[in-house]
PAZAPA-4460 file (N, C-alpha, C; in steps of 0.05 Angstrom, whole numbers, plus 32768, in hexadecimal, padded with zeros to 4 digits):
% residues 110
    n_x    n_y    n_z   ca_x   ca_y   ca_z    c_x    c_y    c_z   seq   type   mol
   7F93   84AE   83C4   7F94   849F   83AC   7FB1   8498   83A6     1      X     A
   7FB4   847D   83AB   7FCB   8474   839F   7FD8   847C   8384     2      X     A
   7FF1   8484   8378   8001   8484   8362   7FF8   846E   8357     3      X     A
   7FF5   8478   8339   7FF9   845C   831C   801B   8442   8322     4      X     A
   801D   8434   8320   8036   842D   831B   8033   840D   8316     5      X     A
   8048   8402   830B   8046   83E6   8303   804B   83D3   831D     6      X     A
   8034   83B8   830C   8040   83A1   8331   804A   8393   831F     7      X     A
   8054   8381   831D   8058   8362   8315   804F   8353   832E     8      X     A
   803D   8342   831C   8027   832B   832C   8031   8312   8331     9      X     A
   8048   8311   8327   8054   82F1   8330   8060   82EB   8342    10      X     A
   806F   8300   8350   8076   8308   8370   8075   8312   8378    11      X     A
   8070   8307   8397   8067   8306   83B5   8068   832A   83B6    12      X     A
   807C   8334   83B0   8084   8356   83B1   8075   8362   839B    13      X     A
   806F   8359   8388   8066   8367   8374   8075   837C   8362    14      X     A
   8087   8373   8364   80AB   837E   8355   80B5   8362   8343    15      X     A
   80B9   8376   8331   80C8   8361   8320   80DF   8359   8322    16      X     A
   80EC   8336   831D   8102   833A   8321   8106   8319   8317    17      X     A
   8120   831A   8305   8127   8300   82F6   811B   82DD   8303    18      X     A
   811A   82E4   8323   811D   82C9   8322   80F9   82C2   831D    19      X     A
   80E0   82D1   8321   80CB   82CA   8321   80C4   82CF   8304    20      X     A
   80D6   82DB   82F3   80CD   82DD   82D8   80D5   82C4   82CC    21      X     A
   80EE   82B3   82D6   80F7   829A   82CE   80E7   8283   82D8    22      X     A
   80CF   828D   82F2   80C5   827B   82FE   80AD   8273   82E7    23      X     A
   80A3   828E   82E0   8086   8294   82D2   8093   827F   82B6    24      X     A
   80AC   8289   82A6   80B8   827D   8292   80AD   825A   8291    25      X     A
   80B7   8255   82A2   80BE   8238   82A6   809C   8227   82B9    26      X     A
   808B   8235   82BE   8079   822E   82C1   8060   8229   82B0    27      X     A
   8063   820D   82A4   8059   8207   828F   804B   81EA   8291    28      X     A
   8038   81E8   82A5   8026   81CF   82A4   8027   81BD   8299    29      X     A
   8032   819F   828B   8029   818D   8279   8042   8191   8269    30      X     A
   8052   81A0   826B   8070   81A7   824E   8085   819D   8266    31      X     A
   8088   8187   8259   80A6   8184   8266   80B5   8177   8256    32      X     A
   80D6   817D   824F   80E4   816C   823B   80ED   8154   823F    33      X     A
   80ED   8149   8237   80E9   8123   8235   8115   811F   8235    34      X     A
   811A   812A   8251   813B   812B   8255   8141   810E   824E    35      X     A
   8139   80F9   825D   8137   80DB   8267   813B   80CF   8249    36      X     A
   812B   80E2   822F   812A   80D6   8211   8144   80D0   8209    37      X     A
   8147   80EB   820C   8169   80F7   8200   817E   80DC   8206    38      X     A
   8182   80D5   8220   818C   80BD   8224   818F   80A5   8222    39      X     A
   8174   809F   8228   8165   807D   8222   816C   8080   81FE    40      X     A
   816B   8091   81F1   8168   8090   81D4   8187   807C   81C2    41      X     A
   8174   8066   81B2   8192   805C   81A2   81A9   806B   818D    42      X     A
   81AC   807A   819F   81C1   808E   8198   81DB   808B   8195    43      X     A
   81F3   808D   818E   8207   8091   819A   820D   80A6   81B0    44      X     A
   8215   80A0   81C9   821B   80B4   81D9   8221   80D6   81D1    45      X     A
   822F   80D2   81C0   823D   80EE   81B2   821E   80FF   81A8    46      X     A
   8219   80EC   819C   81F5   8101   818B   81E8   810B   81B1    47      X     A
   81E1   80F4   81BD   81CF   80F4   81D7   81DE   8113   81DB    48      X     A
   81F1   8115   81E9   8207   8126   81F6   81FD   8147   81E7    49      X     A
   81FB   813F   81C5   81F6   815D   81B1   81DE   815E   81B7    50      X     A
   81C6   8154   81B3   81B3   815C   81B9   81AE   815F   81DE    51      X     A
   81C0   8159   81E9   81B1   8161   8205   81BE   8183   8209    52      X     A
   81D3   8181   81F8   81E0   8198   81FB   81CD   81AB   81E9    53      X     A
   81C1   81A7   81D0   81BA   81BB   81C8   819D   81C3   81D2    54      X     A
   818D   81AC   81E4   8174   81B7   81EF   817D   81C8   8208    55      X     A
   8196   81C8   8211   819B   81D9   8228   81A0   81FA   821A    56      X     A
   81AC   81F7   8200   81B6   820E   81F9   81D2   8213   81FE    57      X     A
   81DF   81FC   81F8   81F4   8208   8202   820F   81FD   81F5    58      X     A
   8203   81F8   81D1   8213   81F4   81C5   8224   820F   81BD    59      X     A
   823F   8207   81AE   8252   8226   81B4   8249   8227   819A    60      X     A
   823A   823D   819A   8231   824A   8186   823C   826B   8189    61      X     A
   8243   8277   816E   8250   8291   8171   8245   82A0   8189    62      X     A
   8222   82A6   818D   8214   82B8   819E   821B   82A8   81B8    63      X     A
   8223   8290   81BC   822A   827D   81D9   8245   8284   81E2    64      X     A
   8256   8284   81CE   8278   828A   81D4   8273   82AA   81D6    65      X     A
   8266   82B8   81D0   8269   82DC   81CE   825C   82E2   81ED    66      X     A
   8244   82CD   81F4   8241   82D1   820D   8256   82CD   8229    67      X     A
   8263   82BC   821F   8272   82AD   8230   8293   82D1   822F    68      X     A
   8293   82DD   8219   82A0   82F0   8222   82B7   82EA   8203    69      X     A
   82B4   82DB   81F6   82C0   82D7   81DE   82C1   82EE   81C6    70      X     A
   82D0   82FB   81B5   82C8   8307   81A5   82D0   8305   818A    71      X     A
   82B2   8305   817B   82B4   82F3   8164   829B   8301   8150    72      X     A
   8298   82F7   8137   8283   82FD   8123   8267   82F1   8133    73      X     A
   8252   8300   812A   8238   82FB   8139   8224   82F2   8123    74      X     A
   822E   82F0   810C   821E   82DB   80FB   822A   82C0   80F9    75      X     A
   821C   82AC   80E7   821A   8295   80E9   8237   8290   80CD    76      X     A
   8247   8282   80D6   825E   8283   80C9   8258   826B   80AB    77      X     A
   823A   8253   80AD   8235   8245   8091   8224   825B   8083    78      X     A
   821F   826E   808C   8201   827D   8074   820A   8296   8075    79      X     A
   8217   82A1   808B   8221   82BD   8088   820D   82D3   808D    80      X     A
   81FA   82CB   8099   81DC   82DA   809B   81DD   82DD   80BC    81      X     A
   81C9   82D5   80C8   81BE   82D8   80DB   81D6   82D5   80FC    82      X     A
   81C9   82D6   810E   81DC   82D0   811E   81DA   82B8   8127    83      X     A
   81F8   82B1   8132   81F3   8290   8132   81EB   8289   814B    84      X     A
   81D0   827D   814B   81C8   8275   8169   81C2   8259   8162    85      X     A
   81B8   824B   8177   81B8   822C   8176   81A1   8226   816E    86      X     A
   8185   8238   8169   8175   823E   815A   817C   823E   8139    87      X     A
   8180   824B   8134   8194   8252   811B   819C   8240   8110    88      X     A
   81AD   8235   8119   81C8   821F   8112   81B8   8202   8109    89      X     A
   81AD   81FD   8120   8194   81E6   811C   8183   81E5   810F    90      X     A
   816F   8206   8101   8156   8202   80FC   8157   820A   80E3    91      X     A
   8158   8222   80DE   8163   823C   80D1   8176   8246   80C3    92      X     A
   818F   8235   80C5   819C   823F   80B2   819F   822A   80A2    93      X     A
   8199   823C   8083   8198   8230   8069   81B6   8214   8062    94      X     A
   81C7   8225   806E   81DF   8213   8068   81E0   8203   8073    95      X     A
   81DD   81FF   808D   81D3   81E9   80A1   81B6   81D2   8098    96      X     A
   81A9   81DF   8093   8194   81D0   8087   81A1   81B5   806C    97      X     A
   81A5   81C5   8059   81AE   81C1   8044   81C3   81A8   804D    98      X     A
   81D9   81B0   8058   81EB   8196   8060   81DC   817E   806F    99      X     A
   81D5   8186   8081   81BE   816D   8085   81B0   8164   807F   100      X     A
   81AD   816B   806E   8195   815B   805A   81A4   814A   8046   101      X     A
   81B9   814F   803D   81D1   8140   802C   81DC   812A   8032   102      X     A
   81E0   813A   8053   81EC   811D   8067   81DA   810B   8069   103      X     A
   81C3   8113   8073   81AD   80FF   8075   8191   80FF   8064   104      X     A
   818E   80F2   804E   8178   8102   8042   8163   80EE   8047   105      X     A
   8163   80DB   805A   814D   80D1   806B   8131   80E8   8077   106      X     A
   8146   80FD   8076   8131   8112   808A   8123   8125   8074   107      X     A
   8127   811E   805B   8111   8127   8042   80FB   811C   8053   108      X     A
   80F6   8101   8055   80E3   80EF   8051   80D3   80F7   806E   109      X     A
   80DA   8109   807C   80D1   810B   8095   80B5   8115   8096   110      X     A
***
């Protein structure tokens, strides 16, 4: 009788290991981000450029510069709360919210 022990079923070995957990991640039928939008869009280049950067993740956000080996505060420097991720910054934080809605208050009406 074989030992109890864990497989992971997504690879060939049945061992876990980053790149088939990024495979499983990213395997998602019918979801794909509309990159081509970001571009074609009547944008100014500069917005196209922020939003392609922030669907990558890879605006410098405190938790982006601290990865990168930076050392710095790990909350969000408009709200003073949470940590600042590009989640956060965009969605979530109150102060962030708030200013954009001032700048643009088109997006009440949304």
């Amino acid at each position: 009788m074989a030992p109890d022990g864990l497989t992971w079923k997504c690879s060939k070995a049945g061992v876990f290991d980053s790149r088939s957990f990024y495979e499983v991640l990213n395997d998602r039928p019918g979801v794909v981000f509309p990159w081509k939008s970001i571009w074609k869009a009547k944008a100014p280049p500069r917005v196209a450029f922020f939003i392609w950067s922030m669907a990558w993740g890879k605006i410098l956000t405190s938790d982006n510069l601290m990865h990168r080996g930076y050392t710095m505060v790990g909350w969000c420097c408009m709200c003073q709360c949470d940590g600042e991720t590009v989640d956060h910054l965009l969605i979530h934080c109150c102060a962030a919210v708030q200013c954009g809605v001032k700048e643009t208050p088109e997006l009440l009406k949304m």
